[in-house]
N, C-alpha and C positions, 0 to 999 in steps of 0.2 A: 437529664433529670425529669423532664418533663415524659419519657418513657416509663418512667421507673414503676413498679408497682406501691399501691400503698400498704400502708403498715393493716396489719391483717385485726389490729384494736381501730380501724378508723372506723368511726360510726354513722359517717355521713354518706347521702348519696347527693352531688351534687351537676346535674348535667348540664349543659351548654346553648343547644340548641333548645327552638321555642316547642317543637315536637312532643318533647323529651320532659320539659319544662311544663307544658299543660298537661301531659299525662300525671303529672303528680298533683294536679290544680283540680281537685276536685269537689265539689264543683266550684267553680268561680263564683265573685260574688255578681249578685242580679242587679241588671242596669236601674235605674229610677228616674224618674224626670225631674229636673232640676226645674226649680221655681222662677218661671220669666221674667217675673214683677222683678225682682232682687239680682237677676243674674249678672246683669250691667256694674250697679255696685261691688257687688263680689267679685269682680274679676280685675275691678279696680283694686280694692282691696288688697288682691292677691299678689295682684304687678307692687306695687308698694310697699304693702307688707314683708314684699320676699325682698327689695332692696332696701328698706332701710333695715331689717334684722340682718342685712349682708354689710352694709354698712356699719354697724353695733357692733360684731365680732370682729371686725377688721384689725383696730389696733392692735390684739392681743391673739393674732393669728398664728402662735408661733409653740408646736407644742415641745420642741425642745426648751425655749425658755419660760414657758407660762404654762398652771394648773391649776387646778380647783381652788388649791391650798392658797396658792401665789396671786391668784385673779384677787380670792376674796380679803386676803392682807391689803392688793393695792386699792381695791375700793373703800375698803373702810379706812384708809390713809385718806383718804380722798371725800370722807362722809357720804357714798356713793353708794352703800350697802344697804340691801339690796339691789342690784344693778335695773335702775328705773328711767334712764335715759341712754342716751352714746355716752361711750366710755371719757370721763374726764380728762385732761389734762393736771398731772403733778407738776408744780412749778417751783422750787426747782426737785427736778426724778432726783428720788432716791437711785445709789449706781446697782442696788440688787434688781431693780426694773429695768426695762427696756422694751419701749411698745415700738411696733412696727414701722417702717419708714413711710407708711400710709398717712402717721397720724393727725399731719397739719392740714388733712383734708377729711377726717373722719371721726374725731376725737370731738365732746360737744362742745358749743361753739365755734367750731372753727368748718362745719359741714356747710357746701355751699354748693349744693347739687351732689348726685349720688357719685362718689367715685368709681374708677375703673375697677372692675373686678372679673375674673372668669365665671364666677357664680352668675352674674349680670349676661357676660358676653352668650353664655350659651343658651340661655333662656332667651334673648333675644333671637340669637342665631336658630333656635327650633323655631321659633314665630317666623321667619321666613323661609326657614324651609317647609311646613308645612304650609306656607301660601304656595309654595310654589309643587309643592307635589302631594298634599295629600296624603289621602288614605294609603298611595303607590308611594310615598318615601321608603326607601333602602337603602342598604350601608354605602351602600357607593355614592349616594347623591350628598350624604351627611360627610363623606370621605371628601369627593370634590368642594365643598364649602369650605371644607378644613384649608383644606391648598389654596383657596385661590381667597381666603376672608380674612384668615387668621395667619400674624404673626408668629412663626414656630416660638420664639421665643416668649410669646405670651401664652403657649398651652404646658401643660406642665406634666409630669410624671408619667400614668397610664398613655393619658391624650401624648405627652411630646415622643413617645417611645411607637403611638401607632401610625402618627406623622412620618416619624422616620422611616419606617419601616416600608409607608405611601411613596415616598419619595425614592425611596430604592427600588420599587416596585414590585414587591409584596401586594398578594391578592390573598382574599380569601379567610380562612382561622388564622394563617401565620402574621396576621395581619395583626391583630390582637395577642399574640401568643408567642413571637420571636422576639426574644433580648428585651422581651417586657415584666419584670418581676413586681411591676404595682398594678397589674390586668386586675387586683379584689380591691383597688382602694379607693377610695372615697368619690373619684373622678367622673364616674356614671351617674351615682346616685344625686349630683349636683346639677344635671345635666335634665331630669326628668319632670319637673312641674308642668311646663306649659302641654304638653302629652294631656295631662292631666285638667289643664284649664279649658281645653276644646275638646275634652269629654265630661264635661260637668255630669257627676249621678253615675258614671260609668266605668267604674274603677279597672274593671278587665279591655276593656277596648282600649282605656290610655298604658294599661301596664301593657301590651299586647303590639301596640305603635310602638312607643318607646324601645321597645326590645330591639328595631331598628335602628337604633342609634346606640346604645349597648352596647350590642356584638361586635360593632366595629374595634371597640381596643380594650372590651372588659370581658371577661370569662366569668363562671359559678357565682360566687356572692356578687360580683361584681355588676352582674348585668340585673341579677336579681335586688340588687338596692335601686337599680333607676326604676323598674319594674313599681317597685314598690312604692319608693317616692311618687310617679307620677299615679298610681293609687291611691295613695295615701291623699292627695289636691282633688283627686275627682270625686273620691268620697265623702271629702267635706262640704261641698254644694249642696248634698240631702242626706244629712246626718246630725242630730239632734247636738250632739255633745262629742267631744275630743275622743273620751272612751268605743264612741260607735267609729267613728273614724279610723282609731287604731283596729279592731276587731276585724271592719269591712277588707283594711289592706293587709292586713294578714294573709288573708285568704289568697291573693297573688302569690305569695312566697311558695317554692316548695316547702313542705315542710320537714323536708332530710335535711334541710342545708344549717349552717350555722347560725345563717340570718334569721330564720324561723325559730330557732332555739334562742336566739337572744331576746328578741321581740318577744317570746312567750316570757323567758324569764322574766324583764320587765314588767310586762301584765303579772306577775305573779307577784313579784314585789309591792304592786300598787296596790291588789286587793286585800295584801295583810295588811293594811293599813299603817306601815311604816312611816316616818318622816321623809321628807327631801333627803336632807344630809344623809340618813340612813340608808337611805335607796343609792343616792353619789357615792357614797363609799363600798357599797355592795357593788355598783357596777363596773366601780376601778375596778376591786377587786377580781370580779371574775373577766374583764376584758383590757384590764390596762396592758393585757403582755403585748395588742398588736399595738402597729405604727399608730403613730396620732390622726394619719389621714386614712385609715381603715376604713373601708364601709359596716364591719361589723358594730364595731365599738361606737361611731359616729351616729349608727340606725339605732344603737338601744340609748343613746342619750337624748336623741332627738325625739322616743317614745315616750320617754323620761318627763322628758320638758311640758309634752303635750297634755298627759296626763295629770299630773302636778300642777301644771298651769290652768287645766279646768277651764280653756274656752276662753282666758283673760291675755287679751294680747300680750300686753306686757307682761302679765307675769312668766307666761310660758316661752316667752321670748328670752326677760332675763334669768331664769332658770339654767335655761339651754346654754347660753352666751357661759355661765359663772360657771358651767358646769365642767368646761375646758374643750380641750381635743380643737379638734375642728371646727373653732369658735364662728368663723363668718358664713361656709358653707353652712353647720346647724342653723345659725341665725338665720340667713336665708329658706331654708325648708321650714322650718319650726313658722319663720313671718308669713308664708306664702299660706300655712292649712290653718293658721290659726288667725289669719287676714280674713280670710274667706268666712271663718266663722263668726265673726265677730262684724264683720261688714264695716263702712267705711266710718259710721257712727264709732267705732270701737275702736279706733285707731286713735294712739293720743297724739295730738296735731303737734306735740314740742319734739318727734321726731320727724314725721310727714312733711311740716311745711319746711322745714330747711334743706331739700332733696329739690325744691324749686322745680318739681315736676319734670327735670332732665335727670338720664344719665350718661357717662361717659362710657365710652366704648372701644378696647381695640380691635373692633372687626370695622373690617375696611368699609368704610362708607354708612358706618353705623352710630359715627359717634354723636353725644351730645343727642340720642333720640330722648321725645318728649316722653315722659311714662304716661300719660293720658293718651296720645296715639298708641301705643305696644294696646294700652288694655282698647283701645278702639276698634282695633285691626285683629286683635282676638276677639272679641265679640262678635263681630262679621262671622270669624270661623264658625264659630258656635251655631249661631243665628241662621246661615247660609246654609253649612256644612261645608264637610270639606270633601272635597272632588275625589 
């Protein structure tokens, strides 16, 4: 299949390589200097922000059993509507609900440091590979990490399919592209902030890293949402408001691809001046046909949130979370650009301080790190540069 030609109505051009990929980038957007005074806070912010909006979507991580529709019935069961803290606890569930088996460590009240999550794992995991290799990270260095850090069983889908494929000893595209049928979904674009938090002001140099870690087991939209995401974090460091943020990371995307059509749609929805719900029901509509963990559908809700949300952590946080899909991954990117925007004044402390400044980890030798060291040990990047 993957020979096959396309249908001769396909209207997308979507290429692979980063070559290929900047020839459609024209021009990129212009680096900026990020404000030193602030930069320390924001990237606190950002580390925090992105786990406890990872931690928020957590219990209701599950798009075969929960939606829009279903989120906002259980919250208002719960007097929780709009969603303005972690997801409650019903006592006793209704049996049409069923939150995650995450939720006696993530649900409010009962958060007691950041639980385990891959949203977590991998942002951690870029923080040490780019200590350790810099500007010269490559898919093979990001490949080795995988083997020798990460439990196969705790990476999932795209990532557990390019694993495998590692351990048979696959090189190269077949690497990302053998017996892999979720290479466009959501798996990359989870994977890209910290790209973005050691390029503060520079949305093309972290979308341009990151593509390093991408191409390992994600293809077209695929590498293109991490791309993006980690755009999307560097732009918010010198960008007035959510609006210039989404606008700057655009400009990453091809704009053949699907990802580029959706994100314009988005923007387009927001300027007619639509409601929320009007805009949520529009975006089912035109993207509910893919998986829940898409990168398509997951990037225009996450644009969604941002814009809607208007720079207010929480609201753009619980937006995102109520909005469905890929509720902890959203939560996570959605807390990470609109962390940074908001700085650490803007963070409401009844989700912050019960994260007790750890989280848990299953990458080997990583667990239980302090989130005040990650943003520590980022800021050296920044500060230093990286090699």
């Amino acid at each position: 299949m993957a020979s096959s030609e396309r249908r001769e109505d396909w209207a997308y051009e979507e290429p692979d390589s980063l070559e290929e990929i900047t020839a459609l980038i024209d021009p990129p957007p212009v680096a900026k200097k990020a404000n030193p005074a602030t930069l320390r806070d924001r990237l606190q912010a950002a580390w925090l922000g992105r786990i406890a909006g990872c931690n928020v979507g957590k219990p209701i991580e599950d798009g075969w059993r929960w939606n829009s529709s279903s989120i906002r019935e259980y919250l208002e069961l719960a007097n929780a509507y709009p969603l303005n803290d972690y997801i409650p606890l019903l006592d006793p569930m209704p049996t049409r609900f069923e939150l995650r088996d995450n939720w006696p460590e993530t649900t409010k009240g009962n958060v007691k440091g950041s639980a385990r999550d891959d949203d977590i794992d991998y942002a951690i995991l870029a923080l040490h590979l780019l200590e350790k290799h810099g500007t010269y990270l490559k898919p093979e260095h990001v490949a080795d990490a995988w083997l020798t850090l990460f439990p196969v069983a705790q990476v999932y889908t795209a990532e557990r399919a390019a694993y495998i494929n590692l351990t048979n000893g696959l090189v190269g595209d077949s690497v990302a592209r053998f017996r892999n049928p979720y290479r466009e979904w959501i798996g990359a674009q989870i994977r890209g902030d910290v790209f973005g938090y050691v390029h503060p002001g520079d949305p093309w140099a972290a979308a341009e890293l990151s593509y390093r870690d991408a191409s390992l087991s994600h293809v077209g939209n695929g590498i293109y949402g991490e791309m993006w995401a980690a755009a999307l974090v560097a732009a918010a460091f010198t960008s007035a408001n959510a609006r210039e943020v989404i606008d700057t990371a655009a400009r990453v995307v091809p704009p053949t691809s699907r990802l580029a059509e959706a994100i314009a749609f988005v923007i387009g929805l927001f300027d007619s001046g639509i409601t929320w719900d009007d805009a949520l029901k529009r975006i089912e509509t035109a993207y509910g046909h893919y998986s829940w963990v898409h990168t398509v559908n997951n990037a225009a809700l996450v644009v969604a949130g941002l814009l809607w949300g208007d720079g207010d952590y929480m609201r753009s946080l619980g937006l995102t979370v109520m909005g469905g899909w890929d509720t902890d991954s959203n939560g996570a990117t959605v807390g990470s650009v609109a962390g940074i925007l908001a700085g650490m004044a803007g963070l409401p402390e009844r989700l912050i301080d019960p994260l007790e400044d750890r989280t848990r980890s299953a990458l080997f030798g990583f667990d239980n790190s302090a989130i005040s060291n990650l943003a520590d040990r980022t800021y050296q990047l920044c500060t230093k540069g990286l090699h």
